[in-house]
Rosetta silent file (secondary structure, phi, psi, omega in degrees, C-alpha in Angstrom):
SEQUENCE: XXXXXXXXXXXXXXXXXXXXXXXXXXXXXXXXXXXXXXXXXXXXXXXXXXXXXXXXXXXXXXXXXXXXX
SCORE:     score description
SCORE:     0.000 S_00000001
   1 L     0.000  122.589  167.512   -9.373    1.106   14.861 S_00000001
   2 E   -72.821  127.105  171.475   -6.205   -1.259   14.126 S_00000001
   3 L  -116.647  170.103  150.822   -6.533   -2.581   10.214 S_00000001
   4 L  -159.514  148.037 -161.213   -4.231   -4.496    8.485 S_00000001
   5 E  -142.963  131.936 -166.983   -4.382   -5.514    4.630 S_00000001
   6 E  -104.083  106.137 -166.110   -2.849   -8.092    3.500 S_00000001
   7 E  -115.907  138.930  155.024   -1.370   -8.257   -0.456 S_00000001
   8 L  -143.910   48.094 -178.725    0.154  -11.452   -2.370 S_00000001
   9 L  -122.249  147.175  170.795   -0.990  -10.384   -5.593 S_00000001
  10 L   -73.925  -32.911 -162.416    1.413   -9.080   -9.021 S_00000001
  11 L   -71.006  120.082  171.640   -1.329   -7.022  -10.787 S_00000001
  12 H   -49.302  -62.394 -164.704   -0.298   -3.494  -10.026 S_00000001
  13 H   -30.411  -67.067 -150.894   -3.982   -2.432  -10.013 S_00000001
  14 H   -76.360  -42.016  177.951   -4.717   -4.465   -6.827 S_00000001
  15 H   -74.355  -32.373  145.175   -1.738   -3.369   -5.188 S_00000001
  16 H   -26.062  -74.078  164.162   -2.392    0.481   -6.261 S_00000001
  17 H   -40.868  -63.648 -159.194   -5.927    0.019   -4.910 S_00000001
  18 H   -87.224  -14.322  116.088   -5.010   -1.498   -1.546 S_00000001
  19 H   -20.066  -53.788  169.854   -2.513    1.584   -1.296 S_00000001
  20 H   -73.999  -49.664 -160.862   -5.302    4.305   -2.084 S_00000001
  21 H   -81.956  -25.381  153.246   -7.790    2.451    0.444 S_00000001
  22 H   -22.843  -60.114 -144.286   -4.454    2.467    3.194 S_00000001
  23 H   -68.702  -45.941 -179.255   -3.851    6.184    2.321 S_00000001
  24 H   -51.375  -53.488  163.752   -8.088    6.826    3.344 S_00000001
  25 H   -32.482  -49.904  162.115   -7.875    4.939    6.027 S_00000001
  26 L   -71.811   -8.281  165.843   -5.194    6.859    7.642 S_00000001
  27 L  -101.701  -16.695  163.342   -6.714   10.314    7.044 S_00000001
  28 L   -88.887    9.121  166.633   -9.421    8.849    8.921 S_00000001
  29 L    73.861   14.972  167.621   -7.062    8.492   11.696 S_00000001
  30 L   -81.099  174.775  161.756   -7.102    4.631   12.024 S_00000001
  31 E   -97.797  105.690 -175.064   -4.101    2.654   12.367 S_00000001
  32 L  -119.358  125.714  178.794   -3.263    0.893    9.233 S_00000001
  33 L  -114.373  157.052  175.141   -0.164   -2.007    8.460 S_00000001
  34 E  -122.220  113.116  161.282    0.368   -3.238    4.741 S_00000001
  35 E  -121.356  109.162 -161.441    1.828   -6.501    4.738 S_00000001
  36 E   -96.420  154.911  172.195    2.873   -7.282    1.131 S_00000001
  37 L  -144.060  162.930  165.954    4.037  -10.854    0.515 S_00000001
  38 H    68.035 -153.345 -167.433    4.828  -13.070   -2.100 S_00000001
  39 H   -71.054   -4.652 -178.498    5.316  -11.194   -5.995 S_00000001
  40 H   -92.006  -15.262  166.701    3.628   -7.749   -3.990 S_00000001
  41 L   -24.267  -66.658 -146.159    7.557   -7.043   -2.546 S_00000001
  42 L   -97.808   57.768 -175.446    8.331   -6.048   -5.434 S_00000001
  43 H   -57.240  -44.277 -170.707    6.092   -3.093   -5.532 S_00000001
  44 H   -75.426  -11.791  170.394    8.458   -0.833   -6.647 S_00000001
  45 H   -98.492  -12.828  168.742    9.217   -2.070  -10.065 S_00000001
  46 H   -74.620  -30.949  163.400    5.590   -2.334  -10.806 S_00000001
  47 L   -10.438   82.722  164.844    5.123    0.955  -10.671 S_00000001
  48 L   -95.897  149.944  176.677    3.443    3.034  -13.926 S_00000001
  49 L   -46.058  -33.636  158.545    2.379    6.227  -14.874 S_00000001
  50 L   -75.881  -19.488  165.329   -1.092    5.147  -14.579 S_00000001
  51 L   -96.982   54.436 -166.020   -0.322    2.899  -11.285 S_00000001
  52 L   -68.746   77.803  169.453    2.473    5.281   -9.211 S_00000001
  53 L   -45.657  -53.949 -152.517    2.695    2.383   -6.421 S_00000001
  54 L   -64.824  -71.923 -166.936    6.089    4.535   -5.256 S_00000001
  55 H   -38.243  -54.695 -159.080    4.464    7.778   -4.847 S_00000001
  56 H   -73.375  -11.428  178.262    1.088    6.085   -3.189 S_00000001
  57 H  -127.458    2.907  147.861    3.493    4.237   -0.614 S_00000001
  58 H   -71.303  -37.923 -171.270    5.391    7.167    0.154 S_00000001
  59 H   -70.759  -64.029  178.421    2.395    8.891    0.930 S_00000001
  60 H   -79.687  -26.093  159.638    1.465    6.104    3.199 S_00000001
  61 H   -50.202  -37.397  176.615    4.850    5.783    4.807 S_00000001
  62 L  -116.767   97.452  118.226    4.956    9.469    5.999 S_00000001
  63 L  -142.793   34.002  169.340    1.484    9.388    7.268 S_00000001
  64 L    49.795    2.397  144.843    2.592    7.115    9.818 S_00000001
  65 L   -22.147  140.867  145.440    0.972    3.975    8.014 S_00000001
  66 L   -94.562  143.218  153.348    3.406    0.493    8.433 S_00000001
  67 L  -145.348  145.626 -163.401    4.358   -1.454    5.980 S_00000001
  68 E  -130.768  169.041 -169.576    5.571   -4.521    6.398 S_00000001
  69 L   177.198    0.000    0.000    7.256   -7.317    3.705 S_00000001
């Protein structure tokens, strides 16, 4: 199954979240793209010890996930 999830949000949680349900998705062998827009670019500065955005889109980058932005 082709997914694609769609982010334009700032709140780390929600981008953190739609990262973790990517990363399931993709151990389930779907095809999954992340298209962040808007204030969700800038994923990487959002990034906290309780949100690791970096780590969680690393994770989905070498598990053959796209992301797009």
């Amino acid at each position: 199954m082709k997914i694609a999830l769609i982010v334009c949000d700032r709140a780390t949680e929600v981008i953190w979240n739609a990262f973790r349900l990517a990363n399931i998705m993709l151990e389930e062998m779907d095809d999954v793209t992340i298209f962040l827009n808007g204030p969700s670019v800038n994923y990487a500065t959002l990034s906290t010890d309780q949100f690791p955005l970096q780590d969680l889109a690393k994770i989905f980058t070498l598990s053959e996930g796209q992301l797009l932005a």
